[in-house]
N, C-alpha and C positions, 0 to 999 in steps of 0.2 A: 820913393817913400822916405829912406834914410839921405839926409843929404850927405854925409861922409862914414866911405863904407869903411875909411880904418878905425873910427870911434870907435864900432861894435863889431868886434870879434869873436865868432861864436866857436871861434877852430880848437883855440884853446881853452883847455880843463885847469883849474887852479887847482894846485899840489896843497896837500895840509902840511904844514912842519912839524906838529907832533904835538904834542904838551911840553913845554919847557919846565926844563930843569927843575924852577925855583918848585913848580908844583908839583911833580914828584917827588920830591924831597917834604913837600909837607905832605903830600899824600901817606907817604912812607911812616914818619914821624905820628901822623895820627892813627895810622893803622897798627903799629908801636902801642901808643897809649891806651887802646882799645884793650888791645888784649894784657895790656899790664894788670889794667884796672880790673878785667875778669880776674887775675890771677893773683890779686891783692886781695877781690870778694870775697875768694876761694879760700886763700890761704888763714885770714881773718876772721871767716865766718863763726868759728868758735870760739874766739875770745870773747871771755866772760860771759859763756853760757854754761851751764851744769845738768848733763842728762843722768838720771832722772832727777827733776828737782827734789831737796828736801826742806823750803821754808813754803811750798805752797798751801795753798788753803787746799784741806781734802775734805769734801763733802759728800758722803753717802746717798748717792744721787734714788736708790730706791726707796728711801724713808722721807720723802719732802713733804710738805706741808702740803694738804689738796682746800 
């Protein structure tokens, strides 16, 4: 059927080498940036906001026009 049996070798299993380097290291790096940037949201999230406002429009929501 095969006409050369050392072509096809079914004996051996190919070994994986891993993820290299350069991709862990960007892995690393973005998984970094990830959570900076949560923690930039976080830390920022209240600049230039004011609770409770005092320039808003207050309207007397039980008196409206029917």
């Amino acid at each position: 059927m095969i006409e050369h049996q050392d072509a096809v070798d079914f004996t051996y299993v190919p070994q994986s080498k891993g993820l290299g380097r350069g991709t862990i290291v960007v892995l690393v790096i973005g998984l970094l940036m990830i959570f900076a940037m949560g923690g930039l949201s976080a830390f920022l999230s209240g600049y230039g906001h004011q609770w409770p406002s005092t320039h808003t429009m207050r309207m007397n929501l039980g008196n409206m026009p029917k």
